[in-house]
PDB file with SEQRES, HELIX, SHEET and CRYST1 records, atoms N, CA, C and O in Angstrom:
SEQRES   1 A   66  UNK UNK UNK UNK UNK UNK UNK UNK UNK UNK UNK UNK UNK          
SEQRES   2 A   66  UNK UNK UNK UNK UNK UNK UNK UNK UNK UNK UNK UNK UNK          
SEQRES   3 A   66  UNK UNK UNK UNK UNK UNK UNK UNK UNK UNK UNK UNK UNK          
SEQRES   4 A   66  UNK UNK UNK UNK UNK UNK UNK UNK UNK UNK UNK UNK UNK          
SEQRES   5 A   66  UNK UNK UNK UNK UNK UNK UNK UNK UNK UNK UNK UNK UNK          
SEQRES   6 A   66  UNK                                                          
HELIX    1 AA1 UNK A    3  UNK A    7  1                                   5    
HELIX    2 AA2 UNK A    9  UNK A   12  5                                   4    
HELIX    3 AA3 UNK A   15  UNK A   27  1                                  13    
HELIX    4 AA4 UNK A   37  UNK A   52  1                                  16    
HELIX    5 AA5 UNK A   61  UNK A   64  1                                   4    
CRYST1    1.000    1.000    1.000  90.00  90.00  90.00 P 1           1          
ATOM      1  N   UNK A   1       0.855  -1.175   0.000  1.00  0.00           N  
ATOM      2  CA  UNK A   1       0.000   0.000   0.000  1.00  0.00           C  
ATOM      3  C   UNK A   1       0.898   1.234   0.000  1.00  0.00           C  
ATOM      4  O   UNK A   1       1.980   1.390   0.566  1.00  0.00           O  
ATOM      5  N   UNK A   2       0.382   1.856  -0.566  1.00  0.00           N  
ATOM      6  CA  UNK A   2       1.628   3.238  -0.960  1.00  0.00           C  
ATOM      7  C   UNK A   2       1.009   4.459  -0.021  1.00  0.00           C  
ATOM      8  O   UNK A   2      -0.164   4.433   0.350  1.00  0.00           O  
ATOM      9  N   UNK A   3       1.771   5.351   0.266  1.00  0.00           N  
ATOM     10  CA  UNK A   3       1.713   6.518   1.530  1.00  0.00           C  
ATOM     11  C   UNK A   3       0.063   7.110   0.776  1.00  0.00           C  
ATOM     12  O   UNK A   3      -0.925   7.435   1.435  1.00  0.00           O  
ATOM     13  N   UNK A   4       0.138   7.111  -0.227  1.00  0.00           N  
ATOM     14  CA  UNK A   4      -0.932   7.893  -0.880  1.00  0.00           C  
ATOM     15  C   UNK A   4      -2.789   7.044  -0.618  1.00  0.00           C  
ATOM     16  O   UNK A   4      -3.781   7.610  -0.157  1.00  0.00           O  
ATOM     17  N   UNK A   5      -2.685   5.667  -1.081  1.00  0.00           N  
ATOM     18  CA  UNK A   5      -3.621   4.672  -0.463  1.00  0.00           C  
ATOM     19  C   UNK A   5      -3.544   5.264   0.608  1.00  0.00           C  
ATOM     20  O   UNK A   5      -4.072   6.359   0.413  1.00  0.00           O  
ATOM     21  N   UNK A   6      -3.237   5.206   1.524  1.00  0.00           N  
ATOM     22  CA  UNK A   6      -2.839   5.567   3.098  1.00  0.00           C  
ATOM     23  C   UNK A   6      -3.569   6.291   3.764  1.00  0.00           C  
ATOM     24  O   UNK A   6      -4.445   6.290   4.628  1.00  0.00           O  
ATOM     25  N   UNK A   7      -2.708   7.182   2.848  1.00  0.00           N  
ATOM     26  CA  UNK A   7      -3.825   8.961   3.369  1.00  0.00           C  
ATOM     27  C   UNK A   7      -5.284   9.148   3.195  1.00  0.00           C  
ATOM     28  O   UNK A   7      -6.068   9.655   3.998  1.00  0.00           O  
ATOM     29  N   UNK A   8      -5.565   8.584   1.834  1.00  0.00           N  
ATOM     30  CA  UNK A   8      -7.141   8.412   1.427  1.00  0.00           C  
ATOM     31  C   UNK A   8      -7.754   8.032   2.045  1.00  0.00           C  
ATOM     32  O   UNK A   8      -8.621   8.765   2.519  1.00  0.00           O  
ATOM     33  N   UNK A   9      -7.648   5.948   2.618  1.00  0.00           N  
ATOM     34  CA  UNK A   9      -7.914   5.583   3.726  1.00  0.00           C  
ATOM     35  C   UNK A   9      -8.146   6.404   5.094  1.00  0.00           C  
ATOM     36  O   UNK A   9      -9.217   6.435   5.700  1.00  0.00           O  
ATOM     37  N   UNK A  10      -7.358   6.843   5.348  1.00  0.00           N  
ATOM     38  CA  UNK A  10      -7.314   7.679   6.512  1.00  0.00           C  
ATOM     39  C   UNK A  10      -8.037   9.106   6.704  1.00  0.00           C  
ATOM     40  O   UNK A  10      -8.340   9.732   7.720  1.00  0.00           O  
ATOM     41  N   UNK A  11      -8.222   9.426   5.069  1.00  0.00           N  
ATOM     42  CA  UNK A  11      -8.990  10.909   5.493  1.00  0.00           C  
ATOM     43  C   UNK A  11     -10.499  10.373   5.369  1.00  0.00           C  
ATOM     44  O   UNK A  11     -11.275  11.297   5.613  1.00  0.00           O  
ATOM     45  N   UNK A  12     -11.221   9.060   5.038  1.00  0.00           N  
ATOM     46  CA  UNK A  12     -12.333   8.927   5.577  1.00  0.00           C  
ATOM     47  C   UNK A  12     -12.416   8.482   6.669  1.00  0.00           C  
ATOM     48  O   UNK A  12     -13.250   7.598   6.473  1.00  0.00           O  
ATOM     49  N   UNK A  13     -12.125   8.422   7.884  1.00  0.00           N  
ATOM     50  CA  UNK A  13     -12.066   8.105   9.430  1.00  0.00           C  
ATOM     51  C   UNK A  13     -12.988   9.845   9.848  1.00  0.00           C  
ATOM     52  O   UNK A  13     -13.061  10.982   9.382  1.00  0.00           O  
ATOM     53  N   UNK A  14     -13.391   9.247  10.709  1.00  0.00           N  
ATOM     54  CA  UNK A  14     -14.373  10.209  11.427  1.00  0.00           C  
ATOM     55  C   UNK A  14     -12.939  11.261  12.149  1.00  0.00           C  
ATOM     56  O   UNK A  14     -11.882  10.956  12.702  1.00  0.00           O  
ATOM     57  N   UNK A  15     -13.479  12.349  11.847  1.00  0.00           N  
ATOM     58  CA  UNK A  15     -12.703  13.236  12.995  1.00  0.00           C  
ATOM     59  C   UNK A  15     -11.945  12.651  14.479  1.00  0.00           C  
ATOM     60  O   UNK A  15     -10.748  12.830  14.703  1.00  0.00           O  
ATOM     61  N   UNK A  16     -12.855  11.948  15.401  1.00  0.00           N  
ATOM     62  CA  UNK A  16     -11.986  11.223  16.428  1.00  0.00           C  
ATOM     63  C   UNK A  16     -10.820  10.102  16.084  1.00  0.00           C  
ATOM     64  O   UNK A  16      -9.775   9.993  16.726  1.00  0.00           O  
ATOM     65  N   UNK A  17     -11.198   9.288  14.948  1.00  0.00           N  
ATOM     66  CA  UNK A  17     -10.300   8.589  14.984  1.00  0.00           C  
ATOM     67  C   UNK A  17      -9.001   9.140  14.112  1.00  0.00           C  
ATOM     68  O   UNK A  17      -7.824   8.870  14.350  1.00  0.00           O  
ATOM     69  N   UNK A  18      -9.342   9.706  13.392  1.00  0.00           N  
ATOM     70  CA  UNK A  18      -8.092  10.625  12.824  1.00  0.00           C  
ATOM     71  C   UNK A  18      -7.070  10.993  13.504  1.00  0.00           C  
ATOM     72  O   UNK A  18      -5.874  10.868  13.241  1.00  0.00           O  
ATOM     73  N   UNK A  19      -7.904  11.737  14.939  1.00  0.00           N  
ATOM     74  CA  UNK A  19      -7.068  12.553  15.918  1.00  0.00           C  
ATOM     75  C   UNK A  19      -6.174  11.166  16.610  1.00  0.00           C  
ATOM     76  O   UNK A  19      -5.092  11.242  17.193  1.00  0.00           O  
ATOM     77  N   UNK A  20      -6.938   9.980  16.364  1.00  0.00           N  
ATOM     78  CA  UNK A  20      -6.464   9.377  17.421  1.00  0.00           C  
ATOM     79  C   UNK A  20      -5.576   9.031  16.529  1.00  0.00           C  
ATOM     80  O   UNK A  20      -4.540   8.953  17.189  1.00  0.00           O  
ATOM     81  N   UNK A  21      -5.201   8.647  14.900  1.00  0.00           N  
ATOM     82  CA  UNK A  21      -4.313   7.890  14.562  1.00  0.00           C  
ATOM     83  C   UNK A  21      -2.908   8.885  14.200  1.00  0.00           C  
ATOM     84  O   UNK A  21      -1.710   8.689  13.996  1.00  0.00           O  
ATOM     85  N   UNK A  22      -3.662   9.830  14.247  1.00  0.00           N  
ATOM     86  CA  UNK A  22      -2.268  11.243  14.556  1.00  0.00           C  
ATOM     87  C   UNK A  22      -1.774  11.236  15.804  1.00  0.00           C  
ATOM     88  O   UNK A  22      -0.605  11.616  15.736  1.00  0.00           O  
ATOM     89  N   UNK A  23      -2.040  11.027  16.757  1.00  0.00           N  
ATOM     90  CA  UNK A  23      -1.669  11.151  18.048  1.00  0.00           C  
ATOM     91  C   UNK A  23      -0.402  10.084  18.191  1.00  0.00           C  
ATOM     92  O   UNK A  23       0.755  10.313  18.542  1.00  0.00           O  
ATOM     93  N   UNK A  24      -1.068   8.766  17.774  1.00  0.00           N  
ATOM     94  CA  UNK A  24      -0.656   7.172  17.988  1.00  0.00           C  
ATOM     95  C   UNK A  24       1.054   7.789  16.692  1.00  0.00           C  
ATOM     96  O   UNK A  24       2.221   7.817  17.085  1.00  0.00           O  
ATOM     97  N   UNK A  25       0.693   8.079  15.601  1.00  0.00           N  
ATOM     98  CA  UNK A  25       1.724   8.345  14.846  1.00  0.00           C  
ATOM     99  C   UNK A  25       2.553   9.442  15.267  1.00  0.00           C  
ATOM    100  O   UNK A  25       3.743   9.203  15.058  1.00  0.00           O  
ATOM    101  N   UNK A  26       2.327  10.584  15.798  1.00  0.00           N  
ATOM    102  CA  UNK A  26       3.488  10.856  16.387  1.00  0.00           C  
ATOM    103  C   UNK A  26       4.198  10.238  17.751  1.00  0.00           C  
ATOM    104  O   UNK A  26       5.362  10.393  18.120  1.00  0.00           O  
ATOM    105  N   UNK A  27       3.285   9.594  18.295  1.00  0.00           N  
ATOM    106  CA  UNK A  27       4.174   9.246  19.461  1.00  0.00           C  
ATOM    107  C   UNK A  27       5.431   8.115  19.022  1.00  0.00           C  
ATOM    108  O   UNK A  27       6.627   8.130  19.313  1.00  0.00           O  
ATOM    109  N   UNK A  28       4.500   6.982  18.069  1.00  0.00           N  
ATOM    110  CA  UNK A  28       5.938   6.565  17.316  1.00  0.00           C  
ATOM    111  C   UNK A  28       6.939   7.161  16.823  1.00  0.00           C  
ATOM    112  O   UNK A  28       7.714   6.327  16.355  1.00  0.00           O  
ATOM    113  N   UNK A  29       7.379   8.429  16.672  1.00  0.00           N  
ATOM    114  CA  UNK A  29       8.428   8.834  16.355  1.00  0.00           C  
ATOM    115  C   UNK A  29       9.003   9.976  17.256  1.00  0.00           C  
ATOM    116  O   UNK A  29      10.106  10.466  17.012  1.00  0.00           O  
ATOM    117  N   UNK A  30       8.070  10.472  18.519  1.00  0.00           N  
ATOM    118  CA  UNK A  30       9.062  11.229  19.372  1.00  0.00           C  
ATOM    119  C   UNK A  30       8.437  10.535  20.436  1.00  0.00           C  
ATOM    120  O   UNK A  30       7.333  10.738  20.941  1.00  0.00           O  
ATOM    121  N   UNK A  31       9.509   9.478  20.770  1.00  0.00           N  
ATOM    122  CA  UNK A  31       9.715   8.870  21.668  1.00  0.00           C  
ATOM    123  C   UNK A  31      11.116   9.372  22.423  1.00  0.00           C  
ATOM    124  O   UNK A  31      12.170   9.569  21.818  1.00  0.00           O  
ATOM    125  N   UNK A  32      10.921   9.550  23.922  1.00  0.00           N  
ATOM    126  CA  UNK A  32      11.986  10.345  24.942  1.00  0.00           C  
ATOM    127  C   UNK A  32      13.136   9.269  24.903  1.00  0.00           C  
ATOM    128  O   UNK A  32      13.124   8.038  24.892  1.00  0.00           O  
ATOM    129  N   UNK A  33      14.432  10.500  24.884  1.00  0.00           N  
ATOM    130  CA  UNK A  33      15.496   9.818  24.436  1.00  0.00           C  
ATOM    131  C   UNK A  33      15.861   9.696  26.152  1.00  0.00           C  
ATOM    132  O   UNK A  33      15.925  10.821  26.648  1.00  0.00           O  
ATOM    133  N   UNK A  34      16.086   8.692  27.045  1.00  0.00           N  
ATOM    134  CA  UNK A  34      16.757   8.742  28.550  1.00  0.00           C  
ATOM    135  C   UNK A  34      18.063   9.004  29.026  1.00  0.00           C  
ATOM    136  O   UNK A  34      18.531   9.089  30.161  1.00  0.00           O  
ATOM    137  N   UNK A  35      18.615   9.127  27.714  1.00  0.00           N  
ATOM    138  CA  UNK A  35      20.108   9.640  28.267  1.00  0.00           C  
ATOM    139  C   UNK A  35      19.953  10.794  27.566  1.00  0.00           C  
ATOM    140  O   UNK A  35      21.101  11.211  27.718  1.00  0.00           O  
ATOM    141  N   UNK A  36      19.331  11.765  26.812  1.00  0.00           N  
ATOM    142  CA  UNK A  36      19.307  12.900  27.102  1.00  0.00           C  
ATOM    143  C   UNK A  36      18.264  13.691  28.353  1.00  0.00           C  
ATOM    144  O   UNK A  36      18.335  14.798  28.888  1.00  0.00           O  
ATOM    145  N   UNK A  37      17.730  13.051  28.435  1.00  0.00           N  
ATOM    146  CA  UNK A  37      16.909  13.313  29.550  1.00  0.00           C  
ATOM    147  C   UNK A  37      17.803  13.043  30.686  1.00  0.00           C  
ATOM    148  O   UNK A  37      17.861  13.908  31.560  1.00  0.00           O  
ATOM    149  N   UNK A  38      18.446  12.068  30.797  1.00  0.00           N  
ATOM    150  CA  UNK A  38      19.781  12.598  32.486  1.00  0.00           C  
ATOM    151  C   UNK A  38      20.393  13.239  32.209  1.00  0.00           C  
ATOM    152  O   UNK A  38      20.768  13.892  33.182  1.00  0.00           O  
ATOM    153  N   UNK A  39      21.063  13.703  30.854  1.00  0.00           N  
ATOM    154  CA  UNK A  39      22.075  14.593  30.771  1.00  0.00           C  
ATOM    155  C   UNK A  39      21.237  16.504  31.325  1.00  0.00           C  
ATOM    156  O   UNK A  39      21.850  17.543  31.570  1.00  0.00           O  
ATOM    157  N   UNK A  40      20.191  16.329  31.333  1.00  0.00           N  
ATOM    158  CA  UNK A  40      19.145  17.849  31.583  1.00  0.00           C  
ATOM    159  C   UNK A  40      19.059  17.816  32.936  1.00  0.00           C  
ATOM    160  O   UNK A  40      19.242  18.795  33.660  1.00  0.00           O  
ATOM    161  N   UNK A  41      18.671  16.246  33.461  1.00  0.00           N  
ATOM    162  CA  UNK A  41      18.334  16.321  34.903  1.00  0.00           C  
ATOM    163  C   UNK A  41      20.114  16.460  35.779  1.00  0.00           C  
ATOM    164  O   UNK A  41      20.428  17.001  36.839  1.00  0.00           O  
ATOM    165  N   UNK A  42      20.730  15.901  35.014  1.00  0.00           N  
ATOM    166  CA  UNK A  42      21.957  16.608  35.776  1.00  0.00           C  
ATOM    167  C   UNK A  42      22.539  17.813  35.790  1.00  0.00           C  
ATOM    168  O   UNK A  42      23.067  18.360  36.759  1.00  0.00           O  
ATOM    169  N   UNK A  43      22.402  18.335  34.379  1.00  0.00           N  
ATOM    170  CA  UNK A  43      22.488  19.767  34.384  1.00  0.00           C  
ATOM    171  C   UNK A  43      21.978  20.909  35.047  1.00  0.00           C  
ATOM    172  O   UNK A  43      22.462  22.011  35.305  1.00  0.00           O  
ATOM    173  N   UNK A  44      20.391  20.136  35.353  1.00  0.00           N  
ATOM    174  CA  UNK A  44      19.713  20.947  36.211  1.00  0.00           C  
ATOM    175  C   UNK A  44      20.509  20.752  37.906  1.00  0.00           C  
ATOM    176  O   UNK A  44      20.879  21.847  38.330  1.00  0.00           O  
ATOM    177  N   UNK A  45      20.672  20.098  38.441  1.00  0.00           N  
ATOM    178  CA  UNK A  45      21.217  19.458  39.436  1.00  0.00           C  
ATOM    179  C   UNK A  45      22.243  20.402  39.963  1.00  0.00           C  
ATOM    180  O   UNK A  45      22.108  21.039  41.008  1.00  0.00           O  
ATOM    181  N   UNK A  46      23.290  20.452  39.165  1.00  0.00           N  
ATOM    182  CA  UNK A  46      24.680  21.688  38.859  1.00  0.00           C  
ATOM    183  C   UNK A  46      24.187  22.851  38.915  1.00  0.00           C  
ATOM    184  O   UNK A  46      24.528  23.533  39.881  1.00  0.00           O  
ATOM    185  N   UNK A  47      23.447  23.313  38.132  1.00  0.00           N  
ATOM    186  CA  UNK A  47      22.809  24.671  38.399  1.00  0.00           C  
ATOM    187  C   UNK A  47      21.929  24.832  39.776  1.00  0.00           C  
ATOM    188  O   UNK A  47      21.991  25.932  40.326  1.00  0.00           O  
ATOM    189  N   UNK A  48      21.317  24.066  40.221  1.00  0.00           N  
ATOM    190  CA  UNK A  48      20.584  24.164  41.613  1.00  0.00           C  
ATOM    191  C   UNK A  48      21.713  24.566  42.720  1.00  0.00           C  
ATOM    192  O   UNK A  48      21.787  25.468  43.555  1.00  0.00           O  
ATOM    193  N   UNK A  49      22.858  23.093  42.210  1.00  0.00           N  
ATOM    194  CA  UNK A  49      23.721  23.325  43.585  1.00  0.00           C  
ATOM    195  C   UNK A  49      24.637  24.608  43.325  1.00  0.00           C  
ATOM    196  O   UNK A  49      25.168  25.046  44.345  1.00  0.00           O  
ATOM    197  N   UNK A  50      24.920  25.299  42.111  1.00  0.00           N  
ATOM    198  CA  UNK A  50      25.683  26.304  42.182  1.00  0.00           C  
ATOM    199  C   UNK A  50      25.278  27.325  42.771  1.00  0.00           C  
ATOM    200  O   UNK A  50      25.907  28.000  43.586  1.00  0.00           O  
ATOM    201  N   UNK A  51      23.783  27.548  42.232  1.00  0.00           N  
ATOM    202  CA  UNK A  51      23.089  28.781  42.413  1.00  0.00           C  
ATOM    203  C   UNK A  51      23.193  28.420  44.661  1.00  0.00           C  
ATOM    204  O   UNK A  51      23.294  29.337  45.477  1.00  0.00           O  
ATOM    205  N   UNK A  52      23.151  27.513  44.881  1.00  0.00           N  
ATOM    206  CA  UNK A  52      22.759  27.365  46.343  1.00  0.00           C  
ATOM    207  C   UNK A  52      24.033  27.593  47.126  1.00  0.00           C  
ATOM    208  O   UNK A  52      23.932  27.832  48.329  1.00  0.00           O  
ATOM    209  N   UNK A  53      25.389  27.533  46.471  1.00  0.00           N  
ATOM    210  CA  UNK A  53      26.052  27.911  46.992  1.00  0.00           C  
ATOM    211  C   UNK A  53      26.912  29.383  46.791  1.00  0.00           C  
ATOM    212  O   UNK A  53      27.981  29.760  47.270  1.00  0.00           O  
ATOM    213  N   UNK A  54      25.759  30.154  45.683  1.00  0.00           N  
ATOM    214  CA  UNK A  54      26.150  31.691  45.664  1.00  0.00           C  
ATOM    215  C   UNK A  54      27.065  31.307  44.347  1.00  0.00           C  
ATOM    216  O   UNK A  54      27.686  32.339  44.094  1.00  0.00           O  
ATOM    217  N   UNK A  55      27.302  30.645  43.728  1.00  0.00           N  
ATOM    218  CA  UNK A  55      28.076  30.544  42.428  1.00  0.00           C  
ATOM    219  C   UNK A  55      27.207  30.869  41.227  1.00  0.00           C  
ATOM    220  O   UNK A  55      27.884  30.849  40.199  1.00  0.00           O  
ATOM    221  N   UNK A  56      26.183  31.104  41.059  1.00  0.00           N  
ATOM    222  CA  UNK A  56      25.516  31.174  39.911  1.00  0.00           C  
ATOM    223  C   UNK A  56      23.933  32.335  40.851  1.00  0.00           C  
ATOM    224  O   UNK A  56      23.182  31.974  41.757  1.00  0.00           O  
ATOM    225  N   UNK A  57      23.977  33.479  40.230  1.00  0.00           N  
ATOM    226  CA  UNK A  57      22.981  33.928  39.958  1.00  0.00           C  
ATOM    227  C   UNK A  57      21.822  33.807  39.500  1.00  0.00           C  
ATOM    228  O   UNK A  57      21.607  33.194  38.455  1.00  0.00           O  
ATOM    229  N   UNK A  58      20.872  34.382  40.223  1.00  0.00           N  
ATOM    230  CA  UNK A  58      19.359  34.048  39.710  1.00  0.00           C  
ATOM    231  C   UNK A  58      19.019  35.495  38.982  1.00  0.00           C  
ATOM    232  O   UNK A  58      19.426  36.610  39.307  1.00  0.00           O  
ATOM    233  N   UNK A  59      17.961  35.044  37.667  1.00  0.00           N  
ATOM    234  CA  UNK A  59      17.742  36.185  36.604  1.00  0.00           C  
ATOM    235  C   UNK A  59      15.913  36.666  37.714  1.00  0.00           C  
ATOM    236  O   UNK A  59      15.291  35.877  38.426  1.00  0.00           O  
ATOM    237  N   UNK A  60      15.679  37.654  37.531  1.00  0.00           N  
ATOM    238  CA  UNK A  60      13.836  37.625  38.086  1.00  0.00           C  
ATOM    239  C   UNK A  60      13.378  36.942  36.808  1.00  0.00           C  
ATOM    240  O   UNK A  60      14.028  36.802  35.772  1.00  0.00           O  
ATOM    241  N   UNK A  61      12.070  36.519  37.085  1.00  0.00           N  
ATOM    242  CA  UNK A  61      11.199  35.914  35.733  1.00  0.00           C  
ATOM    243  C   UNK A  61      10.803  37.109  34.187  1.00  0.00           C  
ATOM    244  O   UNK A  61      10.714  37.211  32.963  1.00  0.00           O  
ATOM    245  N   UNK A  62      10.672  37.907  35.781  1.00  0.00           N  
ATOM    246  CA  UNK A  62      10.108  39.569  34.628  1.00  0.00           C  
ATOM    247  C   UNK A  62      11.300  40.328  34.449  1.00  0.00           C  
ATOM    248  O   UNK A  62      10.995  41.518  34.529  1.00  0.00           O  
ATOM    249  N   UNK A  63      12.317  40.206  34.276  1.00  0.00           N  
ATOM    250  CA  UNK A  63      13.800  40.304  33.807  1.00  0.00           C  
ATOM    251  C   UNK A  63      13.747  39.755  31.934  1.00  0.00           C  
ATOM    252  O   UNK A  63      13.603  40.380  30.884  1.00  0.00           O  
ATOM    253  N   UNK A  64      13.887  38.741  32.170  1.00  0.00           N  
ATOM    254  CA  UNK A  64      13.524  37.445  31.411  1.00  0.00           C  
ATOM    255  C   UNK A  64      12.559  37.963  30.251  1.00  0.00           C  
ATOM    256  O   UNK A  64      12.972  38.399  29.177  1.00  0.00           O  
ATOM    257  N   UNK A  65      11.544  37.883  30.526  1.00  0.00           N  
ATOM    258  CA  UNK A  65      10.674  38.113  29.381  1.00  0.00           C  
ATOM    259  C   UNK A  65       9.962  39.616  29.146  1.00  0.00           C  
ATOM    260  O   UNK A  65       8.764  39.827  28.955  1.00  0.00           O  
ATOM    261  N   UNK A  66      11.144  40.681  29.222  1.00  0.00           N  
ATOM    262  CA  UNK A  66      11.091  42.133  28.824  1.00  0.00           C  
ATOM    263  C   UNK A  66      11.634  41.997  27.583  1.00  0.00           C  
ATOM    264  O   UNK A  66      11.786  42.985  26.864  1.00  0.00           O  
TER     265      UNK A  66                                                      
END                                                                             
Protein backbone atom coordinates (compact mmCIF):
# COMPACT_ATOMS: atom_id res chain seq x y z
CA UNK A 1 0.00 0.00 0.00
CA UNK A 2 1.63 3.24 -0.96
CA UNK A 3 1.71 6.52 1.53
CA UNK A 4 -0.93 7.89 -0.88
CA UNK A 5 -3.62 4.67 -0.46
CA UNK A 6 -2.84 5.57 3.10
CA UNK A 7 -3.82 8.96 3.37
CA UNK A 8 -7.14 8.41 1.43
CA UNK A 9 -7.91 5.58 3.73
CA UNK A 10 -7.31 7.68 6.51
CA UNK A 11 -8.99 10.91 5.49
CA UNK A 12 -12.33 8.93 5.58
CA UNK A 13 -12.07 8.11 9.43
CA UNK A 14 -14.37 10.21 11.43
CA UNK A 15 -12.70 13.24 12.99
CA UNK A 16 -11.99 11.22 16.43
CA UNK A 17 -10.30 8.59 14.98
CA UNK A 18 -8.09 10.63 12.82
CA UNK A 19 -7.07 12.55 15.92
CA UNK A 20 -6.46 9.38 17.42
CA UNK A 21 -4.31 7.89 14.56
CA UNK A 22 -2.27 11.24 14.56
CA UNK A 23 -1.67 11.15 18.05
CA UNK A 24 -0.66 7.17 17.99
CA UNK A 25 1.72 8.34 14.85
CA UNK A 26 3.49 10.86 16.39
CA UNK A 27 4.17 9.25 19.46
CA UNK A 28 5.94 6.57 17.32
CA UNK A 29 8.43 8.83 16.36
CA UNK A 30 9.06 11.23 19.37
CA UNK A 31 9.72 8.87 21.67
CA UNK A 32 11.99 10.35 24.94
CA UNK A 33 15.50 9.82 24.44
CA UNK A 34 16.76 8.74 28.55
CA UNK A 35 20.11 9.64 28.27
CA UNK A 36 19.31 12.90 27.10
CA UNK A 37 16.91 13.31 29.55
CA UNK A 38 19.78 12.60 32.49
CA UNK A 39 22.08 14.59 30.77
CA UNK A 40 19.14 17.85 31.58
CA UNK A 41 18.33 16.32 34.90
CA UNK A 42 21.96 16.61 35.78
CA UNK A 43 22.49 19.77 34.38
CA UNK A 44 19.71 20.95 36.21
CA UNK A 45 21.22 19.46 39.44
CA UNK A 46 24.68 21.69 38.86
CA UNK A 47 22.81 24.67 38.40
CA UNK A 48 20.58 24.16 41.61
CA UNK A 49 23.72 23.32 43.59
CA UNK A 50 25.68 26.30 42.18
CA UNK A 51 23.09 28.78 42.41
CA UNK A 52 22.76 27.37 46.34
CA UNK A 53 26.05 27.91 46.99
CA UNK A 54 26.15 31.69 45.66
CA UNK A 55 28.08 30.54 42.43
CA UNK A 56 25.52 31.17 39.91
CA UNK A 57 22.98 33.93 39.96
CA UNK A 58 19.36 34.05 39.71
CA UNK A 59 17.74 36.18 36.60
CA UNK A 60 13.84 37.63 38.09
CA UNK A 61 11.20 35.91 35.73
CA UNK A 62 10.11 39.57 34.63
CA UNK A 63 13.80 40.30 33.81
CA UNK A 64 13.52 37.44 31.41
CA UNK A 65 10.67 38.11 29.38
CA UNK A 66 11.09 42.13 28.82
Amino acid sequence: MSINELLEQALTLNVNDRTKLIDELFKSIDKPDEEIDQIWADEADKRLEAYRKGELKAVPMEDIFK
